[in-house]
N, CA and C atoms as a LAMMPS dump frame, in Angstrom:
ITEM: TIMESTEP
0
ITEM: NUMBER OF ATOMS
594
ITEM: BOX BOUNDS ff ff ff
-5.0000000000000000e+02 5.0000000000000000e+02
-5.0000000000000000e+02 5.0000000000000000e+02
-5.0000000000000000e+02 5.0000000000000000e+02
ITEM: ATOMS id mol type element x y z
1 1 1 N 0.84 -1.186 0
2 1 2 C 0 0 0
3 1 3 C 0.882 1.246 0
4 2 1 N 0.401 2.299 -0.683
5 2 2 C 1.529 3.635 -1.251
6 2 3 C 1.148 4.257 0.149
7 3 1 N 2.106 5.102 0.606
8 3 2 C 2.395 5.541 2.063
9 3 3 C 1.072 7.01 1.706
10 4 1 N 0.299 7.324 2.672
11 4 2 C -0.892 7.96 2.641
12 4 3 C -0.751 9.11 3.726
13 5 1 N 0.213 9.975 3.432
14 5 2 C 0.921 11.121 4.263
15 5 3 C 0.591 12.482 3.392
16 6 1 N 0.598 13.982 4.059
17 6 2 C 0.795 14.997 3.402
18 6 3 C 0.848 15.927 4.521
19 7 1 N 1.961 16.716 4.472
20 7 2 C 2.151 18.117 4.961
21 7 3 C 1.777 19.089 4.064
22 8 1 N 1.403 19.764 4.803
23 8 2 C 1.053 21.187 3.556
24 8 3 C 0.97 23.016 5
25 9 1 N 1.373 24.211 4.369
26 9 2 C 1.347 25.321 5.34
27 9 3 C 0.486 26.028 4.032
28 10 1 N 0.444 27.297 5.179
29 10 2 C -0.576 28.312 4.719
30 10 3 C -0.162 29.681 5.407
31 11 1 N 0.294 30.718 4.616
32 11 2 C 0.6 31.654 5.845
33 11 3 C -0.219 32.71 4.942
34 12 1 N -1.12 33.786 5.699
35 12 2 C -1.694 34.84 5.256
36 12 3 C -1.541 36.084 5.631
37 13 1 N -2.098 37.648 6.431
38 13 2 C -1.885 38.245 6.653
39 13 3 C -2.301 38.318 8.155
40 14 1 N -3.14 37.303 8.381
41 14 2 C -4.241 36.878 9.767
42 14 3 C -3.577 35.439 10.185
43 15 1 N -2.992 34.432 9.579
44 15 2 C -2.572 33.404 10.102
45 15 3 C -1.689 32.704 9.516
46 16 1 N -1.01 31.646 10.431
47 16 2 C 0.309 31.166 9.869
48 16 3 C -0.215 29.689 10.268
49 17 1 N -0.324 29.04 9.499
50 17 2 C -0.775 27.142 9.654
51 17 3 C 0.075 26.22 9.127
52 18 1 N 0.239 25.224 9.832
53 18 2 C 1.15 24.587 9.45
54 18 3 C 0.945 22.828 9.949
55 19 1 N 0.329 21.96 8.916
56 19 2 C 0.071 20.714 9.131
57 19 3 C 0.258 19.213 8.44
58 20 1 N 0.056 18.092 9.533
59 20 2 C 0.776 17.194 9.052
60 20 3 C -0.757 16.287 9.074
61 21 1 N -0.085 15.535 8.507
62 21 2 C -1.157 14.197 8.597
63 21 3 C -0.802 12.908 7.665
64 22 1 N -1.034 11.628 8.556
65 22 2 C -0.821 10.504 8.268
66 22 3 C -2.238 9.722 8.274
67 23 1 N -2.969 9.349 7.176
68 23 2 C -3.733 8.693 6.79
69 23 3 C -3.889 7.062 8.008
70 24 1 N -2.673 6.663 7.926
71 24 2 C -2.717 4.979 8.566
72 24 3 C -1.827 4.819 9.991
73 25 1 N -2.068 6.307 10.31
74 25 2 C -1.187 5.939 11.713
75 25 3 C -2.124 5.448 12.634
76 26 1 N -2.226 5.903 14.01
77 26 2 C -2.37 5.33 15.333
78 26 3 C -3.108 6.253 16.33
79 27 1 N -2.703 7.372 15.431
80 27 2 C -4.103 8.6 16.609
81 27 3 C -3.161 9.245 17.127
82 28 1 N -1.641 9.246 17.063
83 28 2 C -0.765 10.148 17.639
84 28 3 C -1.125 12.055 17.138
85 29 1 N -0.813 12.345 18.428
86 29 2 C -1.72 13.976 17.887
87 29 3 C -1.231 14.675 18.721
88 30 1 N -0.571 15.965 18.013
89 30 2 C 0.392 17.019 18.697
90 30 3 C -0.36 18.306 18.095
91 31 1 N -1.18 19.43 18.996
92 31 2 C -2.225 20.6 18.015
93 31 3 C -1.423 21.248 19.243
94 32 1 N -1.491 22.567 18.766
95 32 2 C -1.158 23.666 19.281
96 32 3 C -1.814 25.187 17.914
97 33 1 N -3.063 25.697 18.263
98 33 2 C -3.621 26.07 17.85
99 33 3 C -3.841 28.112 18.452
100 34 1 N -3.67 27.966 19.83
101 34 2 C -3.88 28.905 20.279
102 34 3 C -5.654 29.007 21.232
103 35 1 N -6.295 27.93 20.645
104 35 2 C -7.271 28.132 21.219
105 35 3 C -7.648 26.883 21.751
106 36 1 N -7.458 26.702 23.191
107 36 2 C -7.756 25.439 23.878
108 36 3 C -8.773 24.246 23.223
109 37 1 N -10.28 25.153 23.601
110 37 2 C -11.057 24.239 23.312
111 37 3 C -10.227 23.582 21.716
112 38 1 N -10.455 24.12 20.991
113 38 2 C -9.705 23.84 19.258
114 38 3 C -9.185 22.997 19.322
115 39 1 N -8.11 22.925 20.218
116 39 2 C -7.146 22.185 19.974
117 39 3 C -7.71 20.519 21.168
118 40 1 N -8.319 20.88 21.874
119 40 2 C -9.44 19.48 22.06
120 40 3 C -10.081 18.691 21.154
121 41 1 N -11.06 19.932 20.201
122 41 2 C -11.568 18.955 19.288
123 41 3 C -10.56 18.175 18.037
124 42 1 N -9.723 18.914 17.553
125 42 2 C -8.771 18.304 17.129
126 42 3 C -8.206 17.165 17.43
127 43 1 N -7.891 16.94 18.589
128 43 2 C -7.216 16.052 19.381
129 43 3 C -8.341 14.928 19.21
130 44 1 N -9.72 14.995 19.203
131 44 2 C -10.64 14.146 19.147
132 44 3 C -10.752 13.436 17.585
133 45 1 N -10.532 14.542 16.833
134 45 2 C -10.342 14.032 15.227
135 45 3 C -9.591 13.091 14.852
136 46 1 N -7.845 13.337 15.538
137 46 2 C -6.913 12.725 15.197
138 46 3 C -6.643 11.459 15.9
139 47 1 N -7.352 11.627 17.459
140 47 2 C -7.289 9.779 17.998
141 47 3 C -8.156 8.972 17.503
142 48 1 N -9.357 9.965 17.901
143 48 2 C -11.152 8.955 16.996
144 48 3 C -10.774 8.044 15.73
145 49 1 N -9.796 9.408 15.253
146 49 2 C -9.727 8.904 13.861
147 49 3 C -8.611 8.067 13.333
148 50 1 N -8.246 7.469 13.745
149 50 2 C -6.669 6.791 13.625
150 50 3 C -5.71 7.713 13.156
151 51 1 N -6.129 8.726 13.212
152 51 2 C -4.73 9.314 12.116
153 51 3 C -3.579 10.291 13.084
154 52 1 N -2.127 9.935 12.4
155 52 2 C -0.902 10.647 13.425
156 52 3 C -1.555 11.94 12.566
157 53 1 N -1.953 13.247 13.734
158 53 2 C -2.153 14.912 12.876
159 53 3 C -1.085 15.62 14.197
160 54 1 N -0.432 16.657 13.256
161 54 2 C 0.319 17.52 14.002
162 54 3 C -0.046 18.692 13.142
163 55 1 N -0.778 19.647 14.195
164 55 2 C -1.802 21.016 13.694
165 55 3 C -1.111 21.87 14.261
166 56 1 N -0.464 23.301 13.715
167 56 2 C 0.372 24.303 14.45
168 56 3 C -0.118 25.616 13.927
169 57 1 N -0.751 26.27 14.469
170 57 2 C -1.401 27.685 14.028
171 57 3 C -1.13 28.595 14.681
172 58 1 N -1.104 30.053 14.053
173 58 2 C -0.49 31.508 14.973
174 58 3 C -1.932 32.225 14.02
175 59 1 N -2.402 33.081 15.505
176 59 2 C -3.481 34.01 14.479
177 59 3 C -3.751 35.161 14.665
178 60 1 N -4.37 35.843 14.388
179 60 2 C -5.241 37.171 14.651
180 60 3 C -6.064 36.83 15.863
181 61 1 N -5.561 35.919 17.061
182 61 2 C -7.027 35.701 17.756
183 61 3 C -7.212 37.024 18.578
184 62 1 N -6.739 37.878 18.839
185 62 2 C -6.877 39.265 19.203
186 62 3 C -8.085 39.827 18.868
187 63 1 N -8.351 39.518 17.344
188 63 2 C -9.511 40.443 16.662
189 63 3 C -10.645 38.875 16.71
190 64 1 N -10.423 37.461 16.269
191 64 2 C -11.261 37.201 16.196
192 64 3 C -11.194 35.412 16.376
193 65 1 N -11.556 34.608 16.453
194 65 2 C -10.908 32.824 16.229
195 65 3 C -11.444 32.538 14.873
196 66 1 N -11.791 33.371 14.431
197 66 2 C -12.626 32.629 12.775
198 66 3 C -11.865 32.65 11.593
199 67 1 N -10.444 33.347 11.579
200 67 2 C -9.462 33.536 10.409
201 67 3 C -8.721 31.983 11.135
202 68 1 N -8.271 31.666 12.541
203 68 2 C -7.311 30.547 12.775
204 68 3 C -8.273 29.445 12.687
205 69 1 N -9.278 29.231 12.841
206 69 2 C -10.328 28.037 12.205
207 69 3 C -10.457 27.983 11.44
208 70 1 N -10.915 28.578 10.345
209 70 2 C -11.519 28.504 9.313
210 70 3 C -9.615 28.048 8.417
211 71 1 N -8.654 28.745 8.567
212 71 2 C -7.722 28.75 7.984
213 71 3 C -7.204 27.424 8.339
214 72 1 N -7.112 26.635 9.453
215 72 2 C -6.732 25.108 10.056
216 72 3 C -7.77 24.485 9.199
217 73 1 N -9.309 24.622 8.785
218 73 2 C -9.903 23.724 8.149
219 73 3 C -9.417 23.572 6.538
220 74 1 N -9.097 24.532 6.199
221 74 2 C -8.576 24.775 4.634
222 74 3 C -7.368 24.117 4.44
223 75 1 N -6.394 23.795 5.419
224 75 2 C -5.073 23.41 5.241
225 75 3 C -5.281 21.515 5.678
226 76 1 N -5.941 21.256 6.978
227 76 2 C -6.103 20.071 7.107
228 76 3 C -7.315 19.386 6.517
229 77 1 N -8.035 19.81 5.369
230 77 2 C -8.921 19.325 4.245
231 77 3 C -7.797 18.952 3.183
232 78 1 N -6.897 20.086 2.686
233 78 2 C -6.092 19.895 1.657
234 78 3 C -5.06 18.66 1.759
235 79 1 N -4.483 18.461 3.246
236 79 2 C -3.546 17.321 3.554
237 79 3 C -4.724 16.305 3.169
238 80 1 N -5.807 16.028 4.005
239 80 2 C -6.388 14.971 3.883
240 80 3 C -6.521 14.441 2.335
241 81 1 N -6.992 15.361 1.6
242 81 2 C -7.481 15.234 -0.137
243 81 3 C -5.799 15.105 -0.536
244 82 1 N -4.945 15.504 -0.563
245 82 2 C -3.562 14.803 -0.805
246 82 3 C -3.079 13.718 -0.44
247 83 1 N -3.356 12.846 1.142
248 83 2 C -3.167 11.996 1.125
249 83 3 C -3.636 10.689 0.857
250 84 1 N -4.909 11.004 0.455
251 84 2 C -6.006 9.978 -0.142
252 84 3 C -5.482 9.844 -1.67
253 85 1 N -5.26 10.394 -2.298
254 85 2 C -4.504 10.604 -3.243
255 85 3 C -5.498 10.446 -4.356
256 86 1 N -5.446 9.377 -5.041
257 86 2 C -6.364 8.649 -6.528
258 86 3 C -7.493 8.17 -5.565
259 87 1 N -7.555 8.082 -4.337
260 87 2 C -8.377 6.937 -3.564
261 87 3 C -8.768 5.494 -3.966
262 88 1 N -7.929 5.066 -4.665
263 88 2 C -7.758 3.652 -5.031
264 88 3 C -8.048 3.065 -3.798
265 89 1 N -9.218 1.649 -4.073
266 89 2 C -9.559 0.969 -2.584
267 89 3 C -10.307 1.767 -1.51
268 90 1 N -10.567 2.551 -1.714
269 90 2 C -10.992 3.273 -0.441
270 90 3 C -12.412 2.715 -0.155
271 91 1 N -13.035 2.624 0.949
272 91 2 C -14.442 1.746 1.086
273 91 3 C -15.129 3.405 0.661
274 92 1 N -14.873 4.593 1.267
275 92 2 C -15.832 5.637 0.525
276 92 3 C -16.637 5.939 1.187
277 93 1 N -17.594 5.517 1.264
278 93 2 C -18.682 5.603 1.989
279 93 3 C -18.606 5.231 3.677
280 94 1 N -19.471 6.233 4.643
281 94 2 C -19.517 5.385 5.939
282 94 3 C -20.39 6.187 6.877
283 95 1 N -20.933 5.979 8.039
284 95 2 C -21.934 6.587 8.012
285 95 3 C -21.79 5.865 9.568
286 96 1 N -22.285 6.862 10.948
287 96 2 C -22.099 6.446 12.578
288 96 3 C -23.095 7.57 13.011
289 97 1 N -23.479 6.934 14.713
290 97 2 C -23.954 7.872 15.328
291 97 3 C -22.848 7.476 17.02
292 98 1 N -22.94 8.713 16.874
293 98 2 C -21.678 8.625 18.351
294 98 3 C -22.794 9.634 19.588
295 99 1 N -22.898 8.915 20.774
296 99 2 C -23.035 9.48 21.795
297 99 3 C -22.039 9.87 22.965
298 100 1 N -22.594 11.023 23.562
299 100 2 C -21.422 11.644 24.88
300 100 3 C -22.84 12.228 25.326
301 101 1 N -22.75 11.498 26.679
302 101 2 C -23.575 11.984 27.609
303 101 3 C -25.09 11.857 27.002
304 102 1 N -25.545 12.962 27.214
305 102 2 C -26.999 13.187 26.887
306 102 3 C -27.321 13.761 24.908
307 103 1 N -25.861 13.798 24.657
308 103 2 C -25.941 14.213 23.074
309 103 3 C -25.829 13.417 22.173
310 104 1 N -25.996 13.063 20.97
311 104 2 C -25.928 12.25 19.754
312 104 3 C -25.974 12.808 18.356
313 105 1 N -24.93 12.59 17.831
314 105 2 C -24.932 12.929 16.61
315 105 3 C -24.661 11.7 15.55
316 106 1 N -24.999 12.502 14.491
317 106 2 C -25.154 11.741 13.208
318 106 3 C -24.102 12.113 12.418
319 107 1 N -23.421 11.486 11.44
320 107 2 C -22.927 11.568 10.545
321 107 3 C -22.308 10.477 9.626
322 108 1 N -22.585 11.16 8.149
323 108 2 C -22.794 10.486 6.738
324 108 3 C -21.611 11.322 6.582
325 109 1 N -20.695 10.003 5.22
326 109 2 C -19.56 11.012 5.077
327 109 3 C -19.513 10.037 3.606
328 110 1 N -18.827 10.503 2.255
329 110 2 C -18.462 10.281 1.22
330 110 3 C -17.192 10.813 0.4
331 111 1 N -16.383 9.921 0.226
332 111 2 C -15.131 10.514 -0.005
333 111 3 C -15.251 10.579 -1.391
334 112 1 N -16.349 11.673 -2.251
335 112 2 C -16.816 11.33 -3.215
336 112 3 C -15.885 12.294 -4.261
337 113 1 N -14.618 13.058 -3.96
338 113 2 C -14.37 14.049 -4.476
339 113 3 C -15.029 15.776 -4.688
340 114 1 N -16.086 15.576 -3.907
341 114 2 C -17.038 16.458 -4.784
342 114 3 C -17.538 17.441 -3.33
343 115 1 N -17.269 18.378 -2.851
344 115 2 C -16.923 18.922 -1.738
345 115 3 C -18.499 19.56 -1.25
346 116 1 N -18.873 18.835 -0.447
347 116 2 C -20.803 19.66 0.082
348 116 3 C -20.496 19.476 1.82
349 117 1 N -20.782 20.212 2.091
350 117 2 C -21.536 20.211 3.933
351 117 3 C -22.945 20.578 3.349
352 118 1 N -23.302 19.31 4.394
353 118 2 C -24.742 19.914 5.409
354 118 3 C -24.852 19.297 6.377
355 119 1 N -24.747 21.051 7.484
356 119 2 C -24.636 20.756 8.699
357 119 3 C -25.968 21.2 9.506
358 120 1 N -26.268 19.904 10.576
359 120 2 C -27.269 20.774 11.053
360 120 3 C -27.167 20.472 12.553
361 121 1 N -26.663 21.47 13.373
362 121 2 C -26.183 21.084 14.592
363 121 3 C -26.399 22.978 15.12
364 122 1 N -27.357 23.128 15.446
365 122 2 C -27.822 24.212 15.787
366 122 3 C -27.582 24.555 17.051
367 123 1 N -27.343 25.769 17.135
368 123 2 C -27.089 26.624 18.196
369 123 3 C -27.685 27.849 18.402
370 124 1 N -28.162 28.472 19.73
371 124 2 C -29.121 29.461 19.946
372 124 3 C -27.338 30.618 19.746
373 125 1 N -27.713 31.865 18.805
374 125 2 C -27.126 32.985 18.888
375 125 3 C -26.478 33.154 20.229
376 126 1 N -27.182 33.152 20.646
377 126 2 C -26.206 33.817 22.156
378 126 3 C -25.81 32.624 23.199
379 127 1 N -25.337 31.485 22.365
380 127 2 C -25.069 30.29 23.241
381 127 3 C -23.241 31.112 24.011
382 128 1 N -23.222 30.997 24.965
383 128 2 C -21.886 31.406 24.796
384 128 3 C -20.888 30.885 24.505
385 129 1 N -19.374 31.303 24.079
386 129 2 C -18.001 30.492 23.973
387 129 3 C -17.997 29.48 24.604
388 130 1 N -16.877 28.67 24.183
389 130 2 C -16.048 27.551 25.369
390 130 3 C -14.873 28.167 25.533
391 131 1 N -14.054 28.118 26.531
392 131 2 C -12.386 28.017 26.613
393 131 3 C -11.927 29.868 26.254
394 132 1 N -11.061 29.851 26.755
395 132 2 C -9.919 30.8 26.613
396 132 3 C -8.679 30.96 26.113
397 133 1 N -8.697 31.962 25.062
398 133 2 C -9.204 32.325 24.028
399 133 3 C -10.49 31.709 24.038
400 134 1 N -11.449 32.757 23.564
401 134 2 C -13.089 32.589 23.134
402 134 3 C -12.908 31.319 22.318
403 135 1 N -13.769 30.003 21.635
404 135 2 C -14.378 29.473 20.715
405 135 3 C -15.867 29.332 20.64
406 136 1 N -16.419 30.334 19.397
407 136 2 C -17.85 30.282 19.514
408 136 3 C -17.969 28.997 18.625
409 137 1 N -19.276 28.599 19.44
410 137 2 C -19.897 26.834 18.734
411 137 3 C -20.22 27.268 17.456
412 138 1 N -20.657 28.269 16.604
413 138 2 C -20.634 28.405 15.233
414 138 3 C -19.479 28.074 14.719
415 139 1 N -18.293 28.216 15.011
416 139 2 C -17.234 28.385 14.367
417 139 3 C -16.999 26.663 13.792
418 140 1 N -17.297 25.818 14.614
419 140 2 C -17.849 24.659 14.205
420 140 3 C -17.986 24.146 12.463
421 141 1 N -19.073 25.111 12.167
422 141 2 C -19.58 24.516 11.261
423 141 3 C -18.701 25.406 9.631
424 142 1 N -17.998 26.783 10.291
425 142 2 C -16.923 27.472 9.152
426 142 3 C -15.827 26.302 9.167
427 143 1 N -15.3 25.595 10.269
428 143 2 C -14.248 24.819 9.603
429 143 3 C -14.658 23.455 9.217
430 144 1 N -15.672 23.304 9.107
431 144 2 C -16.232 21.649 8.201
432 144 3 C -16.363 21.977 7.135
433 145 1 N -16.497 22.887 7.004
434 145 2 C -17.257 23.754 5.57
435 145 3 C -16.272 23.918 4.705
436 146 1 N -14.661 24.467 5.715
437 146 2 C -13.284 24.786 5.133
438 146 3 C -12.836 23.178 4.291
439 147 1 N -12.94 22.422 5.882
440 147 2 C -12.328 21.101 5.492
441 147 3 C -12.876 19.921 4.646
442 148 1 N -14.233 20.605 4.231
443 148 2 C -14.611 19.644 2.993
444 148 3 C -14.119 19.883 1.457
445 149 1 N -14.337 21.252 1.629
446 149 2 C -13.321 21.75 0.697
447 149 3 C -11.788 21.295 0.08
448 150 1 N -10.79 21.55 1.351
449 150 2 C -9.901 20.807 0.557
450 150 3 C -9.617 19.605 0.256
451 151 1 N -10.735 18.362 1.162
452 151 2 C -10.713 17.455 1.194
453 151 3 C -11.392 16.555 0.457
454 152 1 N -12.251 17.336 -0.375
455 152 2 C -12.913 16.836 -1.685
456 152 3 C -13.928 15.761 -1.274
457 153 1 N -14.477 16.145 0.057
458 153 2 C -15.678 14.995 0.461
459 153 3 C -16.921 15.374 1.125
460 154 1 N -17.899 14.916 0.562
461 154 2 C -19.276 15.373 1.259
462 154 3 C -19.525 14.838 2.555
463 155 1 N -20.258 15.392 3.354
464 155 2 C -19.922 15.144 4.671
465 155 3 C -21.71 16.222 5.139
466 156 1 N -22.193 15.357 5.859
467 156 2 C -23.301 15.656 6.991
468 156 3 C -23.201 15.234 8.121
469 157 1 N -23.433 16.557 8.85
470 157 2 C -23.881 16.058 10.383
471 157 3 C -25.014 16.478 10.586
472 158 1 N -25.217 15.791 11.757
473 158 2 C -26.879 15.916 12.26
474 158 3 C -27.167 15.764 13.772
475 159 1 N -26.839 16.798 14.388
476 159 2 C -27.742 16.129 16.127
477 159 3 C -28.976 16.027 16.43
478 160 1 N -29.147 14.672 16.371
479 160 2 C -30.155 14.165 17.23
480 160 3 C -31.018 14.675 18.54
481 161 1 N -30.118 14.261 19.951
482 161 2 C -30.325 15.016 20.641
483 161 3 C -28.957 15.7 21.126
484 162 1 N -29.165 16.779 22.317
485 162 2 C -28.181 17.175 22.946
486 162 3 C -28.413 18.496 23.729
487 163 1 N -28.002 18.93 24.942
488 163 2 C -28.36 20.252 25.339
489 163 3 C -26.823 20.672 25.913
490 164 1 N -25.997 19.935 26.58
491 164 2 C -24.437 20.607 26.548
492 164 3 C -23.709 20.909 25.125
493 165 1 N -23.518 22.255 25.408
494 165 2 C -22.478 22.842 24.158
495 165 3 C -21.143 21.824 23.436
496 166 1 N -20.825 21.663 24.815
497 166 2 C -19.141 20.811 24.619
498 166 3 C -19.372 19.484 24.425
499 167 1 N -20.74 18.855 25.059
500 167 2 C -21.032 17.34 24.496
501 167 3 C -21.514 17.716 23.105
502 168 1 N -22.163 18.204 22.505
503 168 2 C -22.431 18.248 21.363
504 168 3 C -21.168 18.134 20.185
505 169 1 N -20.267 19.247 20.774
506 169 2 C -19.677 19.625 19.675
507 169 3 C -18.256 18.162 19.539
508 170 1 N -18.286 17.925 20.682
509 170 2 C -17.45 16.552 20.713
510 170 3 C -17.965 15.549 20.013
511 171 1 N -19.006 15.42 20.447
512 171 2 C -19.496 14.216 19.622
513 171 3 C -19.618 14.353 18.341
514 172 1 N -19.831 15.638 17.693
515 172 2 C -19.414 15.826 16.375
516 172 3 C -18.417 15.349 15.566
517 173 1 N -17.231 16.193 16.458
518 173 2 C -15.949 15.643 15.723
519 173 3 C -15.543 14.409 16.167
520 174 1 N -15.787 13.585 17.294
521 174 2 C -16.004 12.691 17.095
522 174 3 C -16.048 11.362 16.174
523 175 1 N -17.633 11.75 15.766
524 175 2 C -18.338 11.308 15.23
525 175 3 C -17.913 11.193 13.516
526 176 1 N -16.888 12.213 13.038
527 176 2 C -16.966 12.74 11.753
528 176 3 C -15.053 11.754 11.921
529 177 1 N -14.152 11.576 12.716
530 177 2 C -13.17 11.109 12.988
531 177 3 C -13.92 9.368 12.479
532 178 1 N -14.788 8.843 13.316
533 178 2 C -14.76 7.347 13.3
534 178 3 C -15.553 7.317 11.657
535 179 1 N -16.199 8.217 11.156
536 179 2 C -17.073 8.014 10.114
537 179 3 C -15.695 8.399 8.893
538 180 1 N -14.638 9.006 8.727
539 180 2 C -13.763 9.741 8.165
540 180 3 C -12.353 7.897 8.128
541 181 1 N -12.063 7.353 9.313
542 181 2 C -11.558 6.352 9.576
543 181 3 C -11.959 5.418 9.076
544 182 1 N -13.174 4.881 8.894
545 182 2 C -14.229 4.135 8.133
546 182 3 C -13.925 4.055 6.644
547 183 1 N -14.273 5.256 5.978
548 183 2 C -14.46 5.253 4.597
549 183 3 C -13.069 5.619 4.197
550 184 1 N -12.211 5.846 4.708
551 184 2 C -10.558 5.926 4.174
552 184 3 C -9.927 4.667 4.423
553 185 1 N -10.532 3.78 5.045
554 185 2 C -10.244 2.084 4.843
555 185 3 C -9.845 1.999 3.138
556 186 1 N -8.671 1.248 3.256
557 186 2 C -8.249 0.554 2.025
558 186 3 C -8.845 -0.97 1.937
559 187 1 N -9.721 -1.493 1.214
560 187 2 C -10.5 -2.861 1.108
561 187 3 C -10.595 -3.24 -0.297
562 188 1 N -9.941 -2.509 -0.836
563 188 2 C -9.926 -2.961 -2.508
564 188 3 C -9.082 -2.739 -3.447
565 189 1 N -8.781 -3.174 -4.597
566 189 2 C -7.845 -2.559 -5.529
567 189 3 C -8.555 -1.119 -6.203
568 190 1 N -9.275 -1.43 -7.006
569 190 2 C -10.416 -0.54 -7.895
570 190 3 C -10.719 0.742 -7.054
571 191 1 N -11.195 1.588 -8.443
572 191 2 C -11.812 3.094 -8.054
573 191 3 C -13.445 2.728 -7.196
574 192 1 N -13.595 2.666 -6.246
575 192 2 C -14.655 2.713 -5.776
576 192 3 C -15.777 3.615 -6.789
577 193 1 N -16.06 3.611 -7.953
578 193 2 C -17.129 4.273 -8.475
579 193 3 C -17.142 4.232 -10.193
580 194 1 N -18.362 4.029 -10.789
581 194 2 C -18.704 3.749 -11.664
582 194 3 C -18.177 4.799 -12.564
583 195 1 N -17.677 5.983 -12.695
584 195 2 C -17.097 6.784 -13.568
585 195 3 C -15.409 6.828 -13.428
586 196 1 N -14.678 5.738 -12.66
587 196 2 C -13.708 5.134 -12.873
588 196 3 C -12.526 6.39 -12.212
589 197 1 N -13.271 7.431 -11.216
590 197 2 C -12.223 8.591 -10.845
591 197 3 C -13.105 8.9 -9.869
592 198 1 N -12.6 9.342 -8.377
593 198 2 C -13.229 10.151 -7.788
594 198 3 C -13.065 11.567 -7.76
């Protein structure tokens, strides 16, 4: 099997990113993001998800956390869609519901090339932050949005139930880690799909 790795950076005028990722590692995971909670859910992506990720971001969080999120989703979409490569073998498809506590989420994921969110994991406006540095629970759904993008895969979530902020949003990423681990399974030779390319 061809080694399923990609580093890739990003530096702008608002942020400096810089990430790794290994498709078939073990869940080893080194984030340093600037923003606690962040770098939790991350940490949940990269064990959930089998994969070695080392996430390193500097930002504008002064003015705001939505240039260092949104900019971490754009860079660790692009590793992911690089290291999948042709997606030869890939099972593709996969689909979980993960609970924490009193919350449950859903998620459908397709490594179909073809880049869609729909997210529906709602939050009242004035839910407040987690963690210090601020992370508002919207910000959530700007970096799925980022990371489908470079990652060339459709991807839904859905909560079920849930009324804690931080169980929710865990079980998300979570949820999108074991469903993401799933369908990046190698189980075949062939293009998983009838137009012979994803």
């Amino acid at each position: 099997m061809s080694v399923r790795r990609a580093t890739r950076s990003r530096a702008t005028k608002e942020t400096s990113v810089e990430v790794e990722v290994d498709l078939d590692g073990s869940g080893q995971v080194s984030v340093a993001t600037g923003l606690p909670f962040f770098d939790h859910m991350l940490e949940q992506l990269g064990r959930h998800g089998g994969l070695d990720l080392v996430v390193r971001a500097a930002g504008d969080l002064e003015v705001d956390a939505h240039h260092s999120v949104e900019d971490v989703g754009i860079v660790l979409g692009g590793c992911l869609g690089e290291a999948l490569g042709d997606r030869v073998g890939v099972r593709r498809f996969a689909n979980t519901l993960v609970p924490l506590d009193e919350a449950l989420v859903e998620v459908a994921l397709d490594l179909s090339g073809r880049p869609y969110l729909a997210y529906d994991v709602p939050f009242a406006p004035d839910t407040p932050p987690l963690g210090s540095p601020p992370f508002d629970p919207q910000l959530a759904e700007e970096f799925w949005r980022a990371l489908v993008g470079g990652a060339g895969m459709t991807l839904h979530v859905g909560l079920r139930h849930g009324r804690n902020t931080h169980h929710i949003l865990e079980a998300s990423f979570k949820a999108v880690a074991r469903a993401l681990r799933d369908a990046a399974r190698v189980e075949g030779e062939g293009i998983p799909s009838t137009k012979g390319r994803l």
